[in-house]
Structure formats: C-alpha cells, structure tokens
PDB file of N, H, CA, C and O in Angstrom:
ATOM      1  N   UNK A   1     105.978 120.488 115.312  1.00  0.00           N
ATOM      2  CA  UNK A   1     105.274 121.676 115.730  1.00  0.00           C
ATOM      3  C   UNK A   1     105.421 122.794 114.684  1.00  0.00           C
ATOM      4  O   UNK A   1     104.520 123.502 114.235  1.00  0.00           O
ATOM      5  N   UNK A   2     106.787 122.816 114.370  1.00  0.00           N
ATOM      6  H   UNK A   2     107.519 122.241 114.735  1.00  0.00           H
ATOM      7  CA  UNK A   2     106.868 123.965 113.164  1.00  0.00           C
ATOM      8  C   UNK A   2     106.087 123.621 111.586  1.00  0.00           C
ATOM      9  O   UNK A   2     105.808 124.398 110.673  1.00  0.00           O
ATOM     10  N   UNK A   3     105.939 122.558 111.676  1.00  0.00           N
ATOM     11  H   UNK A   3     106.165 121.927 112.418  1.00  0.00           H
ATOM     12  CA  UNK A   3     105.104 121.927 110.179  1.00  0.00           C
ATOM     13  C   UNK A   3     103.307 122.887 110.295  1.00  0.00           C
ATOM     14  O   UNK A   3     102.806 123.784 109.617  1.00  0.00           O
ATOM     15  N   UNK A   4     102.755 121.969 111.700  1.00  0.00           N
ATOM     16  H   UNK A   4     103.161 121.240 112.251  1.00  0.00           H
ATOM     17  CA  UNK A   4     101.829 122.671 112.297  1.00  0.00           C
ATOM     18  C   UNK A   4     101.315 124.465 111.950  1.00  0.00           C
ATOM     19  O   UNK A   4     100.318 124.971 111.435  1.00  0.00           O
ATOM     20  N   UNK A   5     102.619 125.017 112.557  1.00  0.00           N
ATOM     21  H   UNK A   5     103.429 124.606 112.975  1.00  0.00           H
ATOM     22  CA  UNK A   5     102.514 126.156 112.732  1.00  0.00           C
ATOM     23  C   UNK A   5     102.400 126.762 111.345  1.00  0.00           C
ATOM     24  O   UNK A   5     101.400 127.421 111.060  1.00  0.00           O
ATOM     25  N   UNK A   6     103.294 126.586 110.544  1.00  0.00           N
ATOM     26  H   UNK A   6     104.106 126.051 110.776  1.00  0.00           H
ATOM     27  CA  UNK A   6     103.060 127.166 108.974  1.00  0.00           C
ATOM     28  C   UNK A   6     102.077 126.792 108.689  1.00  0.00           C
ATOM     29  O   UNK A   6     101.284 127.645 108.291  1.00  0.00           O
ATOM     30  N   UNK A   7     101.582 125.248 108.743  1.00  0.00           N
ATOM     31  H   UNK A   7     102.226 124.555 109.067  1.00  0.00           H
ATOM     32  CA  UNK A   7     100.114 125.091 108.173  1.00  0.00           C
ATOM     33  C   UNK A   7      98.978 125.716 108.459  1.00  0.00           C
ATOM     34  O   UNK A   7      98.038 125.969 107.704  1.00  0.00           O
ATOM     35  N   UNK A   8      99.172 126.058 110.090  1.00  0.00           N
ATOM     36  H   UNK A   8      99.935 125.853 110.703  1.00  0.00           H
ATOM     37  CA  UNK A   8      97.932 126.711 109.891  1.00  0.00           C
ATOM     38  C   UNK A   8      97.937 128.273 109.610  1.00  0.00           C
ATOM     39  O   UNK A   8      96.971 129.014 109.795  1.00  0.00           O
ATOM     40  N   UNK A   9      99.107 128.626 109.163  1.00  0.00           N
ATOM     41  H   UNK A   9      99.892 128.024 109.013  1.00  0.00           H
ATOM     42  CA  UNK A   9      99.259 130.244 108.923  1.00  0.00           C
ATOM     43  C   UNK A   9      99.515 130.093 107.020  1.00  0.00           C
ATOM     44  O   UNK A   9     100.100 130.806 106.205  1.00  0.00           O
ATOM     45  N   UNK A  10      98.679 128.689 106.901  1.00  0.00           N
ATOM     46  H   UNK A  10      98.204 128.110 107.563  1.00  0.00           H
ATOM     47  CA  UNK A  10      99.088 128.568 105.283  1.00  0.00           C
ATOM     48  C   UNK A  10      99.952 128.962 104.228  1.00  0.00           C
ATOM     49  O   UNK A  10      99.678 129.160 103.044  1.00  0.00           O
ATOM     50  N   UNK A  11     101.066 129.049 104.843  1.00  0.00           N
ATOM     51  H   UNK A  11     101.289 128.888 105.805  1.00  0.00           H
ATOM     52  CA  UNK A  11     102.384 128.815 104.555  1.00  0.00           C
ATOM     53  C   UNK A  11     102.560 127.675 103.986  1.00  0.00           C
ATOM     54  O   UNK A  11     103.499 127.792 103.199  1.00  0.00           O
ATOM     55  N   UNK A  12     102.134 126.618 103.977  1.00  0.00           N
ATOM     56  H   UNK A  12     101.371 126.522 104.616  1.00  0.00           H
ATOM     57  CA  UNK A  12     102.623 125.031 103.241  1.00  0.00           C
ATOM     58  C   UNK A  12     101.059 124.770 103.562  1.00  0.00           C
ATOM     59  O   UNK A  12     100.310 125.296 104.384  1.00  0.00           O
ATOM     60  N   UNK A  13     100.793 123.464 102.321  1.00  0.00           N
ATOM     61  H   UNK A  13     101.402 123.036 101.653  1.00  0.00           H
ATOM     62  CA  UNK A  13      99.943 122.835 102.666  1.00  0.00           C
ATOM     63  C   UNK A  13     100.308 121.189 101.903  1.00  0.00           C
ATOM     64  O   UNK A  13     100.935 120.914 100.880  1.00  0.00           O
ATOM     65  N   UNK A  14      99.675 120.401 102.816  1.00  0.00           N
ATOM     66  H   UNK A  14      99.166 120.625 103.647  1.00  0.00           H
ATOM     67  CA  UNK A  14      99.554 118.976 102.689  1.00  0.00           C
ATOM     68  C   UNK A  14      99.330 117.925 101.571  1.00  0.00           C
ATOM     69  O   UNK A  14      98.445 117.071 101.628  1.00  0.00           O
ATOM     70  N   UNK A  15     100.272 118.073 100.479  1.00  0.00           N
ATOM     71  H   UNK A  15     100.991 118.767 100.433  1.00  0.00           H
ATOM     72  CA  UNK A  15     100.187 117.465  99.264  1.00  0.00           C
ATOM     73  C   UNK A  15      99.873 115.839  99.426  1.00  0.00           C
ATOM     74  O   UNK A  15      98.872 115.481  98.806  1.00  0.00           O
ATOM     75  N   UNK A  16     100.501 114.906 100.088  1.00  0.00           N
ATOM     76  H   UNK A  16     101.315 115.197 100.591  1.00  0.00           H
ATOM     77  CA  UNK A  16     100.429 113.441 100.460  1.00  0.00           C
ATOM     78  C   UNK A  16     100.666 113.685 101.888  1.00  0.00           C
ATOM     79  O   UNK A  16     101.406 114.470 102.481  1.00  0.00           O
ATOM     80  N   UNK A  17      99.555 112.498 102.402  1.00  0.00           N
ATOM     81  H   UNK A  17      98.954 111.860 101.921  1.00  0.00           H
ATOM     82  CA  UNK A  17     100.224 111.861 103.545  1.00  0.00           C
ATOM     83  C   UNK A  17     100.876 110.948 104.193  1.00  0.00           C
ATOM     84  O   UNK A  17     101.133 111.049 105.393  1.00  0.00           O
ATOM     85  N   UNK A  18     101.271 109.783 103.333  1.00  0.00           N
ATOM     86  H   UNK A  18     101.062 109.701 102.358  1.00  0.00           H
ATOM     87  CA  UNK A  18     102.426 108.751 103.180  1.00  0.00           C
ATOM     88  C   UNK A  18     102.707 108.342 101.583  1.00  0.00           C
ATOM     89  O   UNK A  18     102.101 107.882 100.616  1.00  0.00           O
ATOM     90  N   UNK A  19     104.523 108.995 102.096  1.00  0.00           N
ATOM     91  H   UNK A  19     105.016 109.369 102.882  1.00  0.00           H
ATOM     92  CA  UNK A  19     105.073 109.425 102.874  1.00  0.00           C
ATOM     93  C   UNK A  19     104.751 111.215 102.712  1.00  0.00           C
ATOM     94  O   UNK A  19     104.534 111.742 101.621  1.00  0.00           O
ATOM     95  N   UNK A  20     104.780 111.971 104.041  1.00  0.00           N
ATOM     96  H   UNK A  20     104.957 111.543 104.928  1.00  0.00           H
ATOM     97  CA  UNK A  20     104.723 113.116 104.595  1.00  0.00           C
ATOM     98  C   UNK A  20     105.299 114.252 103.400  1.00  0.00           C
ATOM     99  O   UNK A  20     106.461 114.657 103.454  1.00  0.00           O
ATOM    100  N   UNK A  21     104.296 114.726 102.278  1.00  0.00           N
ATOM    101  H   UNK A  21     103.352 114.397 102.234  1.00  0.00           H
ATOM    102  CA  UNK A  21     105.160 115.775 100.966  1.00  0.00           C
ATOM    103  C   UNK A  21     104.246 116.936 101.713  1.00  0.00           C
ATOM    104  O   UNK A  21     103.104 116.813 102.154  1.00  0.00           O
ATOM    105  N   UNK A  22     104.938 117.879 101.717  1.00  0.00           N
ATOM    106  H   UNK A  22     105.866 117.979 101.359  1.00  0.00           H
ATOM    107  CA  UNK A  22     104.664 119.539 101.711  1.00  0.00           C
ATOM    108  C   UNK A  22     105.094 120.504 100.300  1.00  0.00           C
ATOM    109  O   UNK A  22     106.163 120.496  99.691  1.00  0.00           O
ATOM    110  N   UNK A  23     103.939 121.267 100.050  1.00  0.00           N
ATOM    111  H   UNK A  23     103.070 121.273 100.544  1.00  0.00           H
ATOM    112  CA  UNK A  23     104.203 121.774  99.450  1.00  0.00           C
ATOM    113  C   UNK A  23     104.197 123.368 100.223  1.00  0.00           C
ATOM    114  O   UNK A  23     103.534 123.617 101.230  1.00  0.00           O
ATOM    115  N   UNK A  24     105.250 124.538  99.378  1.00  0.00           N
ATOM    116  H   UNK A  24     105.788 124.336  98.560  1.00  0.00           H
ATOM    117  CA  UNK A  24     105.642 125.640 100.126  1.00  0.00           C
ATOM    118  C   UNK A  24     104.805 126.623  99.569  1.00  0.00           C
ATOM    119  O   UNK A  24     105.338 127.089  98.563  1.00  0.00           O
ATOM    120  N   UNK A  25     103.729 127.119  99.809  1.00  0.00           N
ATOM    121  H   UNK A  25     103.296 126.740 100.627  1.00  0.00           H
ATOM    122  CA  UNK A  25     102.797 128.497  98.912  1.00  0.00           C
ATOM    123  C   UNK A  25     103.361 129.511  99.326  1.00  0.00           C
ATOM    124  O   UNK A  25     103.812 129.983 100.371  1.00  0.00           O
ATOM    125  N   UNK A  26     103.136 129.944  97.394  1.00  0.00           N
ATOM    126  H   UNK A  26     102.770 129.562  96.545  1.00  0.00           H
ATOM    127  CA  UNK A  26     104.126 131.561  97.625  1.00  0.00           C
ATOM    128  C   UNK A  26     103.224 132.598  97.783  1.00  0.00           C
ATOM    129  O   UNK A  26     102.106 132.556  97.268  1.00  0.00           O
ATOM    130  N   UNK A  27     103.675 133.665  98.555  1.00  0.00           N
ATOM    131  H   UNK A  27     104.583 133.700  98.973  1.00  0.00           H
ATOM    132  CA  UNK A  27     102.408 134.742  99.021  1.00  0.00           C
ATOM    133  C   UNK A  27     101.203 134.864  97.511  1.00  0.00           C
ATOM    134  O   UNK A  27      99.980 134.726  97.484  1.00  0.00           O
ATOM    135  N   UNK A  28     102.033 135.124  96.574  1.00  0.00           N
ATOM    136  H   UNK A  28     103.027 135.237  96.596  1.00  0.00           H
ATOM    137  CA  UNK A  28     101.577 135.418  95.327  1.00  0.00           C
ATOM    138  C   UNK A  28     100.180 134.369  95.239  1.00  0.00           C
ATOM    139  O   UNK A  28      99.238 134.899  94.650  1.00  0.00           O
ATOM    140  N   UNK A  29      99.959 133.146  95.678  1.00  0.00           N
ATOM    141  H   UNK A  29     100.725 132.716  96.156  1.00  0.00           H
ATOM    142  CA  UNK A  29      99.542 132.088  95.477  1.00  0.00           C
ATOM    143  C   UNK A  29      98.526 131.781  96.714  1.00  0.00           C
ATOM    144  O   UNK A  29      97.657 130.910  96.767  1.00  0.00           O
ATOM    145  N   UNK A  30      98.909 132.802  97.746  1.00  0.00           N
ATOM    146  H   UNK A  30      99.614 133.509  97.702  1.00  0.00           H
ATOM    147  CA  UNK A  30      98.042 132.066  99.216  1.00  0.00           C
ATOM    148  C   UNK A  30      96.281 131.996  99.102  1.00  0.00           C
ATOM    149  O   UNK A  30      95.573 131.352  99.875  1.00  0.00           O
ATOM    150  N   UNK A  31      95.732 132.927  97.801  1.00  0.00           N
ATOM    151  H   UNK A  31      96.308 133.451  97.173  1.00  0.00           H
ATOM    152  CA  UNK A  31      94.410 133.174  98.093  1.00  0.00           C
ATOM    153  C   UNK A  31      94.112 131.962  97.616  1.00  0.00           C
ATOM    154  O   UNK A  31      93.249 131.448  98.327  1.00  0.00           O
ATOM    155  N   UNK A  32      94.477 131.199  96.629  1.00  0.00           N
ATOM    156  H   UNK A  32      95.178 131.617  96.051  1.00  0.00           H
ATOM    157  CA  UNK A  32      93.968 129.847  95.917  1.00  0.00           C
ATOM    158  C   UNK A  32      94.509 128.920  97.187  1.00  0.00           C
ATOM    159  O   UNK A  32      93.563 128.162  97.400  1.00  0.00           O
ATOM    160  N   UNK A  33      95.453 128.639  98.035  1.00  0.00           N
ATOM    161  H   UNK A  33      96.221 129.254  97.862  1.00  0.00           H
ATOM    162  CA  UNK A  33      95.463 127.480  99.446  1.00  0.00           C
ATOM    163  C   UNK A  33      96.860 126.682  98.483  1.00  0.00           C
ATOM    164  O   UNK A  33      97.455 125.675  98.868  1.00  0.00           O
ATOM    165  N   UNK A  34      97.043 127.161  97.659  1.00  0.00           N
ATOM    166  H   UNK A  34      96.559 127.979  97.346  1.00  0.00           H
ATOM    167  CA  UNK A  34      98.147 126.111  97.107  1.00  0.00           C
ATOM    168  C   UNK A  34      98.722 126.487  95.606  1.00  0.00           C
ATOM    169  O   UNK A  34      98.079 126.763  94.594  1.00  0.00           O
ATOM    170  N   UNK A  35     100.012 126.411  95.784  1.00  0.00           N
ATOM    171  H   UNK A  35     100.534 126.187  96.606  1.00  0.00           H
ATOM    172  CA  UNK A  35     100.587 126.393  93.691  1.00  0.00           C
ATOM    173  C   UNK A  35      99.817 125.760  92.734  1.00  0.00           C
ATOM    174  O   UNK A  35      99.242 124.671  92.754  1.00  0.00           O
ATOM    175  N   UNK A  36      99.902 126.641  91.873  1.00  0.00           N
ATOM    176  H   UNK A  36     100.369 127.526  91.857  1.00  0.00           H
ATOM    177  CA  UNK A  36      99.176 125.602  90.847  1.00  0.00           C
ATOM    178  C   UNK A  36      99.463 124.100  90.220  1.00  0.00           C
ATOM    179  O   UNK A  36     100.591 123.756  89.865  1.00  0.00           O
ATOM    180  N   UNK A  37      98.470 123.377  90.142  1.00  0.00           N
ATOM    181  H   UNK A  37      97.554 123.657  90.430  1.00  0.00           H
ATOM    182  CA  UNK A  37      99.009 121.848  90.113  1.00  0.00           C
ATOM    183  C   UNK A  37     100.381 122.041  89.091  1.00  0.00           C
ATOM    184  O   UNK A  37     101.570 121.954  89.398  1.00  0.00           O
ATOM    185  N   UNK A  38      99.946 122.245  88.167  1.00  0.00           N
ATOM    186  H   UNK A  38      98.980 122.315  87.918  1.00  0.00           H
ATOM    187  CA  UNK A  38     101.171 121.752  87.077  1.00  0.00           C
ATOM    188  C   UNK A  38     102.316 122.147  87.803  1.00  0.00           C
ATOM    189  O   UNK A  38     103.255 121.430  87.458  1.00  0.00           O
ATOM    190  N   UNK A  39     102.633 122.928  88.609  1.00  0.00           N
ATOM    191  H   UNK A  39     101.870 123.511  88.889  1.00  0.00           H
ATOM    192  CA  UNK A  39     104.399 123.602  89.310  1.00  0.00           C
ATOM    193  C   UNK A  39     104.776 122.299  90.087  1.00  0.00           C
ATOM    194  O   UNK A  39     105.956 122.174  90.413  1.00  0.00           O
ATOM    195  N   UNK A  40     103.931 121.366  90.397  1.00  0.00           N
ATOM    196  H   UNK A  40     102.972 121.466  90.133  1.00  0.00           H
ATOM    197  CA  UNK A  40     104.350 120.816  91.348  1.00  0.00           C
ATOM    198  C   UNK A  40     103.982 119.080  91.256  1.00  0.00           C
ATOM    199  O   UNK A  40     104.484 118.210  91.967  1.00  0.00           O
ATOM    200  N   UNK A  41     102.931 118.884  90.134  1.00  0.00           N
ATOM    201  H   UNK A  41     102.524 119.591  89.556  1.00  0.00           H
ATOM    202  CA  UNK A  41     102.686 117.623  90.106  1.00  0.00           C
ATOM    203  C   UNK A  41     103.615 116.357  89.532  1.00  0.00           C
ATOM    204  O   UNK A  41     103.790 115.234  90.006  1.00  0.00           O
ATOM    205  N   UNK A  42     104.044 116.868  88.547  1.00  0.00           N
ATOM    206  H   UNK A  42     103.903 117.780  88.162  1.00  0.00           H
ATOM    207  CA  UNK A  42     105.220 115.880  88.105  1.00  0.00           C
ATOM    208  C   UNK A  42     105.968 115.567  88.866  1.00  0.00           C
ATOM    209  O   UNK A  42     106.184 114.397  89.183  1.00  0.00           O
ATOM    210  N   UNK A  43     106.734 116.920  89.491  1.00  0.00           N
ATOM    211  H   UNK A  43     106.559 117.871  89.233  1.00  0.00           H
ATOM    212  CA  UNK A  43     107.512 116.169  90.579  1.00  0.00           C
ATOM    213  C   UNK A  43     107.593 115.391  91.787  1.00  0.00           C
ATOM    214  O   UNK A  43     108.594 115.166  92.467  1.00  0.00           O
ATOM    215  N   UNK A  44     106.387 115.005  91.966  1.00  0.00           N
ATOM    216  H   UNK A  44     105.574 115.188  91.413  1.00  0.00           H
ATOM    217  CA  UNK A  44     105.785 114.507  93.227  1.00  0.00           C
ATOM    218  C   UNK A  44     105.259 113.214  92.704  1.00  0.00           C
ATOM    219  O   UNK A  44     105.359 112.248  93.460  1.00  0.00           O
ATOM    220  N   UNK A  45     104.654 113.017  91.405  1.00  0.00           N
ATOM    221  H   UNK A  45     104.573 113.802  90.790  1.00  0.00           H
ATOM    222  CA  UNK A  45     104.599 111.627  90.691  1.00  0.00           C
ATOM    223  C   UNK A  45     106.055 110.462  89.807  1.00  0.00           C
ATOM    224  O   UNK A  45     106.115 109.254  89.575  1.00  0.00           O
ATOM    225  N   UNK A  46     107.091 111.735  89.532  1.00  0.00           N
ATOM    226  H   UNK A  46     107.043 112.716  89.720  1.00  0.00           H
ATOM    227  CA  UNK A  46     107.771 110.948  89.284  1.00  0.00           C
ATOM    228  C   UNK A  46     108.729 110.459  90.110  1.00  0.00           C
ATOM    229  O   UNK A  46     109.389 109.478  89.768  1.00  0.00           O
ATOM    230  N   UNK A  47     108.914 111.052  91.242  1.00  0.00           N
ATOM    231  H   UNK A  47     108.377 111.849  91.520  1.00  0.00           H
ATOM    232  CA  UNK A  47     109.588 110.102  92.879  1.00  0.00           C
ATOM    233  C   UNK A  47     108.729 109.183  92.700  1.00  0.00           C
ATOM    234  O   UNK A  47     109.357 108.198  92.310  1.00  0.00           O
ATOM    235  N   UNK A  48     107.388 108.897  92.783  1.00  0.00           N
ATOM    236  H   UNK A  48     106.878 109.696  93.100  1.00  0.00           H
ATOM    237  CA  UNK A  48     106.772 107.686  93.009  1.00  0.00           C
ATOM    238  C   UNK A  48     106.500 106.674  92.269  1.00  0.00           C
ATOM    239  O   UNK A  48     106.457 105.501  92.639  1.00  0.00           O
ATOM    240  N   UNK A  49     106.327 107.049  91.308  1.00  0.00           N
ATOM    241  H   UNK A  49     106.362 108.002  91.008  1.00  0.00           H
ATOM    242  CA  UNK A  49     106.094 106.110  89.793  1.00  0.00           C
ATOM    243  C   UNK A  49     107.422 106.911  88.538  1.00  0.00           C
ATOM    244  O   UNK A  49     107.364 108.140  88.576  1.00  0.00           O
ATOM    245  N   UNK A  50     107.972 106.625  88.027  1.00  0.00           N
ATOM    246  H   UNK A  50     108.019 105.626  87.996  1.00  0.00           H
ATOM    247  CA  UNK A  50     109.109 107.019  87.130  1.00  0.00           C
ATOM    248  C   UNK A  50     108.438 107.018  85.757  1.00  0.00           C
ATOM    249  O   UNK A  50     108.775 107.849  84.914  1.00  0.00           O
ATOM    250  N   UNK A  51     107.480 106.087  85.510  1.00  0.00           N
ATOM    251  H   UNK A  51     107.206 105.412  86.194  1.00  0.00           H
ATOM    252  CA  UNK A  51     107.204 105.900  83.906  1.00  0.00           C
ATOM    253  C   UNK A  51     105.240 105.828  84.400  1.00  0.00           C
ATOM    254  O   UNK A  51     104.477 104.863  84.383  1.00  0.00           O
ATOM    255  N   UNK A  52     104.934 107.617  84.878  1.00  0.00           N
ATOM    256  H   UNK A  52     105.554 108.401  84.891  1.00  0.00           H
ATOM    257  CA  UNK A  52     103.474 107.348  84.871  1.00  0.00           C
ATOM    258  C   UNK A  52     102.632 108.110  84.114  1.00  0.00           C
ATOM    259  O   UNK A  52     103.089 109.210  83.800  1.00  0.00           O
ATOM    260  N   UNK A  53     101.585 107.857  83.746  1.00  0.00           N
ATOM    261  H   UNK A  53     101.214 106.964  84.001  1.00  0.00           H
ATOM    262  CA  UNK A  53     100.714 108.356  83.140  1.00  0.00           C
ATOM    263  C   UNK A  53      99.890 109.435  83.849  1.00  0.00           C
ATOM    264  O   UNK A  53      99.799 109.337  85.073  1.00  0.00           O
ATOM    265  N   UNK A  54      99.296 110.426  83.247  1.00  0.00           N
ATOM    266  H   UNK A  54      99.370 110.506  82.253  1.00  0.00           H
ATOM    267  CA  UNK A  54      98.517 111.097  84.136  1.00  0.00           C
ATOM    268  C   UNK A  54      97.487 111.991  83.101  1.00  0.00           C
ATOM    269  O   UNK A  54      97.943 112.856  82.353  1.00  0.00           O
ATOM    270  N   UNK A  55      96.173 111.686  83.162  1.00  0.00           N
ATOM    271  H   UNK A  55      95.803 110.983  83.770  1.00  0.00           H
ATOM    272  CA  UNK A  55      95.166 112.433  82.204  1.00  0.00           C
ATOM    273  C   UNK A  55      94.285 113.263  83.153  1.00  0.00           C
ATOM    274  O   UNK A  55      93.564 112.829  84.051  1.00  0.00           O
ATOM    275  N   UNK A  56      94.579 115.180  82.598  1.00  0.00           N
ATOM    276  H   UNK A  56      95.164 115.533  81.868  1.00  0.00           H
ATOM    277  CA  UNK A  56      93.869 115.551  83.563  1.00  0.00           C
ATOM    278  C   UNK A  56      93.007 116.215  82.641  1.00  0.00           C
ATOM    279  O   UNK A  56      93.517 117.064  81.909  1.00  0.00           O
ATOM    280  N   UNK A  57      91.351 115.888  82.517  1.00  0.00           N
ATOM    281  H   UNK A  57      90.936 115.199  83.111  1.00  0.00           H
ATOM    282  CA  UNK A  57      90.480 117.070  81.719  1.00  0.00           C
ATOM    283  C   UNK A  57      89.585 117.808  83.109  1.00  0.00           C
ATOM    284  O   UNK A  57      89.375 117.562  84.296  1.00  0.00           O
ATOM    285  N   UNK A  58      89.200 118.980  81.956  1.00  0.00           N
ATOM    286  H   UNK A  58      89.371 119.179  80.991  1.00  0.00           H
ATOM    287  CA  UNK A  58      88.656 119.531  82.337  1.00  0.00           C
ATOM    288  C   UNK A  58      86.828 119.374  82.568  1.00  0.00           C
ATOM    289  O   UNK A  58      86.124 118.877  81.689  1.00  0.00           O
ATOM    290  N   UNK A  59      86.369 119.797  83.651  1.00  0.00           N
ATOM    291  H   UNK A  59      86.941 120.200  84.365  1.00  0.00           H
ATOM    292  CA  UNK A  59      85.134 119.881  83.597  1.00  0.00           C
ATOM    293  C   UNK A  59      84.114 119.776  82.359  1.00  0.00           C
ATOM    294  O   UNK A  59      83.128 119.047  82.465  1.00  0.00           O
ATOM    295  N   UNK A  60      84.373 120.557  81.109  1.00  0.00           N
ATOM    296  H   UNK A  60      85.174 121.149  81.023  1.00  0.00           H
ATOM    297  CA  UNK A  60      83.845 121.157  80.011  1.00  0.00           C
ATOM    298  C   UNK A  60      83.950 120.431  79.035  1.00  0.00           C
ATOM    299  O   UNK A  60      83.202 120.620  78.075  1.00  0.00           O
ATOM    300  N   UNK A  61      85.284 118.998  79.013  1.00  0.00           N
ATOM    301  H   UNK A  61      85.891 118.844  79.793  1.00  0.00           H
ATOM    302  CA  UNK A  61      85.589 118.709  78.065  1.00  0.00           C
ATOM    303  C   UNK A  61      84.829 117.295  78.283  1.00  0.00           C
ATOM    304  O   UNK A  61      84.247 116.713  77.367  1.00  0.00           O
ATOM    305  N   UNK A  62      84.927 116.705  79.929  1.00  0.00           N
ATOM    306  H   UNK A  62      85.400 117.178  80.673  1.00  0.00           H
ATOM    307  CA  UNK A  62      84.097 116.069  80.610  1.00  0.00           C
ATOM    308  C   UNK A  62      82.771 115.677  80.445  1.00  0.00           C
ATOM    309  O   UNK A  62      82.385 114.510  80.502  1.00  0.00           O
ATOM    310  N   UNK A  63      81.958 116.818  80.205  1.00  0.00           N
ATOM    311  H   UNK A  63      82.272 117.767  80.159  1.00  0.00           H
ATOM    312  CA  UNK A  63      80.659 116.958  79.801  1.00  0.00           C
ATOM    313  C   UNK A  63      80.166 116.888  78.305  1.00  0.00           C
ATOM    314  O   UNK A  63      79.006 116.950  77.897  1.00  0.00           O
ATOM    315  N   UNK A  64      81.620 116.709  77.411  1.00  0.00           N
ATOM    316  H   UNK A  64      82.562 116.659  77.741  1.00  0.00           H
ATOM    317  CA  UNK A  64      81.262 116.809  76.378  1.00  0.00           C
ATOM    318  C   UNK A  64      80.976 118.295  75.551  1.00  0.00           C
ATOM    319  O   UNK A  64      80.276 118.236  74.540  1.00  0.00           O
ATOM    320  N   UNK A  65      81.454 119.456  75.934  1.00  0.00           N
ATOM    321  H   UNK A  65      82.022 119.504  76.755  1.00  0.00           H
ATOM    322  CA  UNK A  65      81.437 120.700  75.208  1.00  0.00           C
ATOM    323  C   UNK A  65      82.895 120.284  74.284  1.00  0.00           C
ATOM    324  O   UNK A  65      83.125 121.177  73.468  1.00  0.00           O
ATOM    325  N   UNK A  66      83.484 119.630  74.252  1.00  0.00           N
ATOM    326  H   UNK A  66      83.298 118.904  74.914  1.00  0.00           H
ATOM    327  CA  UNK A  66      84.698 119.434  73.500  1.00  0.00           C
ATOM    328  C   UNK A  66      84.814 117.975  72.741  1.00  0.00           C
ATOM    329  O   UNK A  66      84.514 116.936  73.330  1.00  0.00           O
ATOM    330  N   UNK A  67      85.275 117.999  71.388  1.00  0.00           N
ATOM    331  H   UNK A  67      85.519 118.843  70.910  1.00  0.00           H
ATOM    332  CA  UNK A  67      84.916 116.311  71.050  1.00  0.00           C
ATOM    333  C   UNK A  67      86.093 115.243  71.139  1.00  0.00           C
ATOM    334  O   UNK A  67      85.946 114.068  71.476  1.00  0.00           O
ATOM    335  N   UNK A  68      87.280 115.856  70.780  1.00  0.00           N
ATOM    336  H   UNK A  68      87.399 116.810  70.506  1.00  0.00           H
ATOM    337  CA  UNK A  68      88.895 115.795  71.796  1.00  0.00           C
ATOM    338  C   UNK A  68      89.147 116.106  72.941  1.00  0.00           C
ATOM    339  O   UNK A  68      89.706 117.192  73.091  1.00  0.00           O
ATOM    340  N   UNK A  69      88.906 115.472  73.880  1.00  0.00           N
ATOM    341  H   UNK A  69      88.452 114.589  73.758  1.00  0.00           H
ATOM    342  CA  UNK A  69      89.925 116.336  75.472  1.00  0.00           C
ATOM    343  C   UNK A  69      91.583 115.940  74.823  1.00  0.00           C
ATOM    344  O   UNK A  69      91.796 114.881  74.233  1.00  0.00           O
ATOM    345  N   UNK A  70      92.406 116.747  75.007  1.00  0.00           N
ATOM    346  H   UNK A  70      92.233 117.607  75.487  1.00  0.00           H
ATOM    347  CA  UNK A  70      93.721 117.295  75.105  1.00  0.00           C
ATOM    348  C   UNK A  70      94.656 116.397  76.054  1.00  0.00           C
ATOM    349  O   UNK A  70      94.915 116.803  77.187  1.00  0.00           O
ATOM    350  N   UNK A  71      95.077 115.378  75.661  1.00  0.00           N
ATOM    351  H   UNK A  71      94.867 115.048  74.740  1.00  0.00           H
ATOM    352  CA  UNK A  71      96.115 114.409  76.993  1.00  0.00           C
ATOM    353  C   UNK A  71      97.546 114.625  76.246  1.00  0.00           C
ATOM    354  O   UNK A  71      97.810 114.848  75.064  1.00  0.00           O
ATOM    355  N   UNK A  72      98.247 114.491  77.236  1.00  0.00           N
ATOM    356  H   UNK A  72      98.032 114.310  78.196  1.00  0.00           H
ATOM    357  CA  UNK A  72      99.875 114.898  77.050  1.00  0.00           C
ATOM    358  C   UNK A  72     100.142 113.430  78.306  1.00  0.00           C
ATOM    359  O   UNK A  72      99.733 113.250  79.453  1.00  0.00           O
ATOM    360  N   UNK A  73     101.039 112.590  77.349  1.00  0.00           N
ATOM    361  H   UNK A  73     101.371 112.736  76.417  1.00  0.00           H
ATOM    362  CA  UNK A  73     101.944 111.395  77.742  1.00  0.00           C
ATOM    363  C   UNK A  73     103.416 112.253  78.194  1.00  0.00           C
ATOM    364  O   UNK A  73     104.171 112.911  77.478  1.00  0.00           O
ATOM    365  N   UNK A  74     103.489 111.943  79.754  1.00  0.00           N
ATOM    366  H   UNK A  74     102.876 111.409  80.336  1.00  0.00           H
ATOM    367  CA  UNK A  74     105.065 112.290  80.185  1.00  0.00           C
ATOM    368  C   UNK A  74     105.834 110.909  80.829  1.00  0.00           C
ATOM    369  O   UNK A  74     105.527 110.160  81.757  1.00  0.00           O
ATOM    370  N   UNK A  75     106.792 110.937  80.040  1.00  0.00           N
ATOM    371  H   UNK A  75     107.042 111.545  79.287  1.00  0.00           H
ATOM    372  CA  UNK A  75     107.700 109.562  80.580  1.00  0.00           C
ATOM    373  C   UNK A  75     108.607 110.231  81.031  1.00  0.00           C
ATOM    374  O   UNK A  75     109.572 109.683  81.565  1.00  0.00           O
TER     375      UNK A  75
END
C-alpha cells in the first residue's frame, strides 16, 4: 500500500517489473516523472547482467544528422 501511495503522489516510479526495482525522484526531478537515466541505469543493469553492453543514441544521430553516433563500452 505504501509503494502505491508514493507512486501515485510520484514520489518513486516503476523502473522494472520482475523483479519489483523502484526508483526514488528527487523533488528537483518530479516535473520530468523520473532521474535522469544515466543516475540510475548502470546500476540496475549491472545486478542483472555484470559484463553488459548498452548503446544509447540519440534521435539526431539516428536519423543520420551525425556520421559517428558516440557509444561508450562499460564492463
């Protein structure tokens, strides 16, 4: 019930749902619904996978306004 209750006063919101991860939003942060990925993504991939890859581009680079997109390998 108390999970509930913060959620819907967006206090935390629902990173995975098995197994059950919350993440905690700081007031500073409530108008976007959540921390910004990078504060929080590694640590939530490397509980699950230890040695993973992860390529995130952007929209722009996607479409081709860029002739390199930018990837960073974390082991």
């Amino acid at each position: 019930m108390a999970l509930q209750r913060l959620s819907r006063g967006g206090h935390i919101v629902l990173a995975q749902k098995k197994p059950a991860t919350w993440l905690i939003v700081p007031p500073e942060q409530a108008h976007y619904g959540a921390p910004p990925v990078d504060w929080w993504l590694d640590d939530l991939l490397r509980e699950q996978e230890p040695h993973y890859y992860l390529a995130l581009l952007s929209a722009a680079r996607f479409w081709g306004s860029a002739h390199y997109a930018y990837q960073q390998l974390r082991s």
